[in-house]
N, C-alpha and C positions, 0 to 999 in steps of 0.2 A: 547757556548756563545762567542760571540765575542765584545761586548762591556760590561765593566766591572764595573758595577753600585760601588763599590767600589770608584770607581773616583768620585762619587760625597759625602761629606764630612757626617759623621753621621749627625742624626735628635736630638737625647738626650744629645746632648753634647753642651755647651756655648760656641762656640768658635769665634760665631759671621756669622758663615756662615750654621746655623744647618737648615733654612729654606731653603736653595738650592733647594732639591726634589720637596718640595713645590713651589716652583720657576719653575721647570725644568717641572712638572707636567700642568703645567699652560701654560707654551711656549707650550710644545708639544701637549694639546689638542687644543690650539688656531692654528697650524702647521695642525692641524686635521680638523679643520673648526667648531671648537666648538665656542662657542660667552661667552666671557668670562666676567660673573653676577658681581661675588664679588671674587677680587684679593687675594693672601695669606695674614695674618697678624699674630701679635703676641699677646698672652693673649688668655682669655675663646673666644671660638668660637663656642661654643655649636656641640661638635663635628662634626666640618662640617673644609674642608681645603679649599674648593674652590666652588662655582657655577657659572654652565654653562648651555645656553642653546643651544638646538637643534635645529636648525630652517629647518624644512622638506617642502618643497615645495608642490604646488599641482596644479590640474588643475587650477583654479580658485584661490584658495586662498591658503594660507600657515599656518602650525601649529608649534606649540615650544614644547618641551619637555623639560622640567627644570631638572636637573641634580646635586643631591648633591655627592660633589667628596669627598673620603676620601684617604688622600697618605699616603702611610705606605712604610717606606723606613726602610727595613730590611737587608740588601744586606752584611751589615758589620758581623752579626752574621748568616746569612743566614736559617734564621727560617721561615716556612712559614707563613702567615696570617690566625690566627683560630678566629672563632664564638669571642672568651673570646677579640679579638683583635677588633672586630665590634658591639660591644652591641646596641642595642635597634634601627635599624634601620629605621624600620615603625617609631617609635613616632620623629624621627630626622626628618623624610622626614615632616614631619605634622607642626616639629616647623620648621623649613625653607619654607612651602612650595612648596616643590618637587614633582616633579613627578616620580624620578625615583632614582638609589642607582648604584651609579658607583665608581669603586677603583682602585687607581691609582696603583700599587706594585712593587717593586726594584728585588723582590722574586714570590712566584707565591702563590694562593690561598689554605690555606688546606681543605680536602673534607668536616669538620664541619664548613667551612665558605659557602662553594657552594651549600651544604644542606640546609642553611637557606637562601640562594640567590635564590633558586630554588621556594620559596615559594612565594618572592615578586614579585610584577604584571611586572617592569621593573628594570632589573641591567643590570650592564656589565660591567667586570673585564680588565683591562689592564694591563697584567702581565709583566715581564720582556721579554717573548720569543716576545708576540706582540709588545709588545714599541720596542723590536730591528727590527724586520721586518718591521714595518712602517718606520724607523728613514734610515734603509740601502737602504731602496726601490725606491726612489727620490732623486734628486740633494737638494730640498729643507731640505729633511730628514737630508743629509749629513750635510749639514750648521749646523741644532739646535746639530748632533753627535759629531761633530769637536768640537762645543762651551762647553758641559754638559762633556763627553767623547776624551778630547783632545789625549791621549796616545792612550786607545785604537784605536780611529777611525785614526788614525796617522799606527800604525800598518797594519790596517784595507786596508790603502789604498797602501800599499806597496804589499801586497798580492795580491790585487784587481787592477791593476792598467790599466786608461786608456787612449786613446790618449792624448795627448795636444792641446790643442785649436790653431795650430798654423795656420794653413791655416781658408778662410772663407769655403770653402767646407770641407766635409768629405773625409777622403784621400781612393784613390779607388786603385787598380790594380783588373783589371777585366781578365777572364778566357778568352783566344782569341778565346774556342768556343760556352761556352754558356752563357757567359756576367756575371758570379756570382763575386763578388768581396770579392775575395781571402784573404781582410785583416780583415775580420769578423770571430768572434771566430769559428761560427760554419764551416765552411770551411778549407780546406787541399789543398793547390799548392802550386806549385813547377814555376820556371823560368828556362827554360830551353835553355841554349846556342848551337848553330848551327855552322857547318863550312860548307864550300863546298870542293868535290872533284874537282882534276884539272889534267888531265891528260897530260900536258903538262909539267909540270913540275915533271913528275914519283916520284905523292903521291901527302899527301893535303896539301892544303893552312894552312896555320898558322894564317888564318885571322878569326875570329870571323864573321859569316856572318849576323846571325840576332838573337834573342831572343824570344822565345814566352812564353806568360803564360798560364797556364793550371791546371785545378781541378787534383787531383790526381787520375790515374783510366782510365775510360772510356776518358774522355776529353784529358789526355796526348797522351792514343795512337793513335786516332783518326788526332791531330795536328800533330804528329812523323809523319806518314806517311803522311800526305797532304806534308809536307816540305821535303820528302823524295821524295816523285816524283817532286820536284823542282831541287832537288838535293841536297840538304842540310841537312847533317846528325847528331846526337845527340853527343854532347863530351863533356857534364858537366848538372851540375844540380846543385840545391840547392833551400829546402822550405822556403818558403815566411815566414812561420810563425817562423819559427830558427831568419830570420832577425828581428824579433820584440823582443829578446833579446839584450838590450844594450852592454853588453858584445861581444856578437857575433856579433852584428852589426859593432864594431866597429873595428873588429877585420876582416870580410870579406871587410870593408871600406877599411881598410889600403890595404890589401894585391892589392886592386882595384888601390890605389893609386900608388903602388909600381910598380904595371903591366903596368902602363901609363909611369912614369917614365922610365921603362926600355924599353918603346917604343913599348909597346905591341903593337899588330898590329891588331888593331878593325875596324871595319866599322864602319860611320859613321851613320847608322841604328841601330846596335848594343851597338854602344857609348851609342847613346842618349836613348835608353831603359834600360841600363845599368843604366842611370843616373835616370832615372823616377823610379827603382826600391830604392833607395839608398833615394832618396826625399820624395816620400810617407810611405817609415816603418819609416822614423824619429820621426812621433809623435809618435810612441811604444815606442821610446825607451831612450827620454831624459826624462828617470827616474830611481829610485831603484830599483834593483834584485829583485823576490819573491825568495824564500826559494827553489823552484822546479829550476828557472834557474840558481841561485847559481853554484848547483847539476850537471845540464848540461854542464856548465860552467868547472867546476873539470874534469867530463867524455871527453871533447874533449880536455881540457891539457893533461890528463895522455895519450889518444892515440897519440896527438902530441909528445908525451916523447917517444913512445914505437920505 
């Protein structure tokens, strides 16, 4: 599990905030596109927490499904939801007028609750593994996790981390042979630096001739040898996706900056892909470590030590 129902405050305790769940349950099936009947309150409610209805579309006309919700916010003892926890179902739905037995839960359902659910015409449990897959699956989700689940989802997004919203476009480095844009998780390139020979001056140029990018694999060697009958041959490398660690990013930055300074001796074709590499990984990386780059991060000091 990754968000930690814990975070939200007990149900049986006075403390002023014991309706939250109740609260949280409400947002999030309204989040859902449920049509929210009658709000949480406090006092005899004829065991009912919440009603909601369905409203199903149709060719022609649309129908509702009315929904009596019951939260059960067990999360602090972690006990499941049993039958003894839901009594008399049918006769609730009758006095509210329901059409259907829906339950909200912090914990998950025990099999002598789903046995007696299994009987009635319409239910449907929302457990803790679903409330967190709905909540992590959407930007929208994320907003109601942040608010109910501050720490965890804070956690959450350190682990999970994604660009910045900095540019209006999505920031791209495209493969130079078959167009895939290399800065998408599922994807592996590399940027690969060129020189040329020069035989005039017995040996090669010191000059950075051009850069290309390329998928790793088929697509690298493919581009190697097109730039090879140009004349211009392979003398560095380094993955795209290493630069979308802050750390490392910042750390191949400087050494960039230090190579200018000391006059490195770039083209001006080379410069400026150089520079188009450095400006689109930035939205990776103006954020916190995960726990895995941390790791990475250690692995290339101790070899810089060795």
């Amino acid at each position: 599990m990754i968000l930690d129902f814990k975070e939200i405050p007990e149900a049986n305790k006075g403390t002023g905030l014991q309706d939250t769940f109740e609260l949280f349950s409400r947002d999030f099936l309204s989040f859902l596109g449920y049509r929210i009947v009658q709000d949480p309150d406090r006092g005899p409610d004829g065991k009912k927490d919440l009603i909601v209805d369905e409203v199903i579309p149709g060719i022609t006309s649309e129908y509702t499904i009315r929904w009596l919700v019951s939260c059960k916010h067990f999360a602090h003892s972690g006990n499941s939801v049993k039958d003894s926890d839901e009594i008399n179902i049918s006769e609730r739905l009758k006095q509210h007028n329901c059409d259907g037995f829906m339950g909200v839960y912090s914990t998950i359902a025990a099999a002598t609750l789903t046995g007696v659910l299994s009987g009635q015409n319409k239910s449907v449990i929302f457990d803790r593994e679903k409330i967190e897959s709905y909540l992590l699956g959407s930007l929208e989700g994320h907003k109601l996790a942040c608010r109910y689940f501050p720490e965890s989802f804070k956690k959450y997004q350190i682990e999970n981390p994604t660009p910045a919203k900095i540019f209006g476009e999505e920031s791209v480095i495209c493969c130079d042979y078959c167009g895939k844009n290399l800065l998408l998780e599922s994807e592996h390139g590399n940027y690969v630096m060129l020189k040329e020979e020069d035989f005039k001056n017995d040996g090669y140029q010191k000059q950075y001739k051009d850069i290309y990018f390329a998928c790793c694999g088929g697509c690298d060697s493919i581009l190697e040898n097109k730039f090879r009958e140009k004349g211009m041959y392979y003398c560095g490398w380094e993955a795209i996706d290493e630069l979308c660690n802050p750390t490392i990013w910042l750390m191949r930055f400087m050494a960039f900056v230090n190579g200018i300074q000391k006059e490195q001796d770039l083209s001006d074709v080379a410069f400026e892909k150089m520079k188009k590499v450095f400006i689109n990984t930035f939205p990776y990386v103006a954020r916190h470590l995960t726990q895995k780059e941390h790791d990475r991060v250690k692995s290339l000091l101790f070899y810089d030590l060795l």
